[in-house]
C-alpha positions as CSV (number, residue, x, y, z in Angstrom):
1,X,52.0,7.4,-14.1
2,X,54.6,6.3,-16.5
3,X,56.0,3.6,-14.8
4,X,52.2,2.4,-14.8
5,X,52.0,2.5,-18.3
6,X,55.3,0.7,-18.5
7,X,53.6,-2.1,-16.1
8,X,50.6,-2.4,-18.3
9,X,52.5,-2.4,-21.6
10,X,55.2,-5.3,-20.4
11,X,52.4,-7.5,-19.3
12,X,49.9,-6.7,-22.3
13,X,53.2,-7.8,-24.3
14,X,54.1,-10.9,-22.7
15,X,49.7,-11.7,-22.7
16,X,49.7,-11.2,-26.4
17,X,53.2,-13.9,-26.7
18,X,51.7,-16.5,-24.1
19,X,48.4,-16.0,-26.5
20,X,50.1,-16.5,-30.0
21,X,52.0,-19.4,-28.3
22,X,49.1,-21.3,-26.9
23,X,47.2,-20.5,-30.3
24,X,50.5,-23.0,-31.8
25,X,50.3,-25.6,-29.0
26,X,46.1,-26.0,-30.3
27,X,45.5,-25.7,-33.8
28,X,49.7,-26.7,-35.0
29,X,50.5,-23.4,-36.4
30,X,51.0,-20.2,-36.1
31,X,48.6,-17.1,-36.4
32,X,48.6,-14.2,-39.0
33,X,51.0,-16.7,-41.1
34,X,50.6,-17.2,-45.3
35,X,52.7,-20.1,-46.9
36,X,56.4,-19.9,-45.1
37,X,57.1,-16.3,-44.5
38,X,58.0,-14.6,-41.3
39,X,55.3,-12.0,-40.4
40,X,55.9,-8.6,-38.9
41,X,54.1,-5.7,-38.3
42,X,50.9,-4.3,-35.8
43,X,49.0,-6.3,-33.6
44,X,45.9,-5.6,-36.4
45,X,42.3,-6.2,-35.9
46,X,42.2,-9.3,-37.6
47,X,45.2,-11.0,-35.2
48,X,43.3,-9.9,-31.8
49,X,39.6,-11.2,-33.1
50,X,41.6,-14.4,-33.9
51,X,42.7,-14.8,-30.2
52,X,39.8,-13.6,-28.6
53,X,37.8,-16.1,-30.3
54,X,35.7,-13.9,-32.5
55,X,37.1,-14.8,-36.0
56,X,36.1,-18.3,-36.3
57,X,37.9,-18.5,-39.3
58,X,40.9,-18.7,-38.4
59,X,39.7,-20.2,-34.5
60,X,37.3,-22.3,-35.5
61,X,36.6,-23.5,-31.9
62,X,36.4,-20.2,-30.6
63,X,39.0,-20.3,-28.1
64,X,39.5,-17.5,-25.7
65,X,43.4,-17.2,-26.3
66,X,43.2,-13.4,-24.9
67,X,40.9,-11.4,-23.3
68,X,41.0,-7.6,-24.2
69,X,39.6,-4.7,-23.1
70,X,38.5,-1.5,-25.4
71,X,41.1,1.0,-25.4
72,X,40.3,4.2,-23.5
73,X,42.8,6.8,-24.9
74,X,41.4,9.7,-22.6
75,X,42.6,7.4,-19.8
76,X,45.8,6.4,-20.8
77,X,44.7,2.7,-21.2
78,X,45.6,-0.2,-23.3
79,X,43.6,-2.3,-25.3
80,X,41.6,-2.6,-28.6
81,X,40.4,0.0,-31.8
82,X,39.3,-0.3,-34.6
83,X,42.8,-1.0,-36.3
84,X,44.2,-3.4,-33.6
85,X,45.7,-3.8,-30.1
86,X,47.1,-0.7,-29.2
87,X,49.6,0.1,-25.8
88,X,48.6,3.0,-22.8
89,X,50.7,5.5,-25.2
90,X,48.1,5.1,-27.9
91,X,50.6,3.5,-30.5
92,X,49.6,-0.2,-32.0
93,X,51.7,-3.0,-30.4
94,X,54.4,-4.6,-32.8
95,X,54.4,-8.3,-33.4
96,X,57.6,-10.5,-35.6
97,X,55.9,-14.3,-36.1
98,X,58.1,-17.0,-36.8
99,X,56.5,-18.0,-40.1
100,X,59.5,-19.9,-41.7
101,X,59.7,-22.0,-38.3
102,X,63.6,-21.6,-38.5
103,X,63.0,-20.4,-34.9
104,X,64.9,-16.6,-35.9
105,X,63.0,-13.3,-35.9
106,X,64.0,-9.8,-36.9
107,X,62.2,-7.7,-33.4
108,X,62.2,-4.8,-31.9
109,X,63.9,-1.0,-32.4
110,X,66.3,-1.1,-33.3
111,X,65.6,-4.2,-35.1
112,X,67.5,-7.4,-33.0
113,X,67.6,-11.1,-34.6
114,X,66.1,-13.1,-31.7
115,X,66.0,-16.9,-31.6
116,X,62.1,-17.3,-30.8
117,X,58.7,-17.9,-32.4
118,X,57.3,-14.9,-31.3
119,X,58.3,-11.7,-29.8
120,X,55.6,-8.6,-29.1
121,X,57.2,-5.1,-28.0
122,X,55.7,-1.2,-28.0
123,X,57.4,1.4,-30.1
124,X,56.5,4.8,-28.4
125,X,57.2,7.6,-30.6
126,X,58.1,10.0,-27.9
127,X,60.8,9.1,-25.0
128,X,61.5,6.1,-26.7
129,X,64.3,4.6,-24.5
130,X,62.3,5.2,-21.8
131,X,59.0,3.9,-23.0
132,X,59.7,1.4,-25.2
133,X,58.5,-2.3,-23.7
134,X,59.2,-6.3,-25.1
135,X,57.9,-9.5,-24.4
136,X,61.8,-10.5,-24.3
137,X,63.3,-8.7,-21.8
């Protein structure tokens, strides 16, 4: 079962980077991003309704970057709350956005400087060696 959950949480992270990236490549910048500063933190609500096409705000052709399921914590399954995209453990994915565009992030746990626009990765609270899951590796 956990190497399931592994499984699911590697390829939810590397579909959220391939999303963010392909998000760049149309509208010429990045997502989540004020003014020139990097952006860490969850994979909120506001981030996965601007890849899935519902906040035309911010995707104002509606483009499906990501398609995402509702998360089914009973069943051990990844997907979407109301706070954001969360992994089959039930803790919200992490995301680092190159927001300064000097192509250097501060990812992961512990925290690694990686030369990249984007990096995605799951911080499980329990068995974290084990569990833990990034869109870099």
């Amino acid at each position: 079962m956990d190497s399931a959950r592994r499984t699911q949480a590697k390829n939810d992270v590397v579909q959220i980077a391939t999303a963010v990236t392909a998000y760049e490549t149309e509208y010429g910048k990045l997502p989540g991003v004020t003014g020139s500063a990097d952006f860490s933190g969850p994979v909120n609500s506001a981030l996965v309704q601007t890849l899935t096409g519902q906040n035309t705000t911010n995707n104002p052709r509606a483009i499906v970057f990501i398609e995402v399921q509702e998360a089914k914590p009973a069943a051990k399954r990844s997907g979407t709350n109301g706070s954001g995209f969360i992994d089959p453990w039930g803790n919200p994915y992490q995301i680092a956005i190159d927001g300064s565009y000097d192509n250097t992030i501060s990812a992961g746990n512990p925290s690694e400087s990686l030369r990249k626009k984007v990096a995605v990765w799951s911080n499980p609270t329990e068995k974290a060696n084990r569990r833990a899951v990034s869109s870099w590796k």
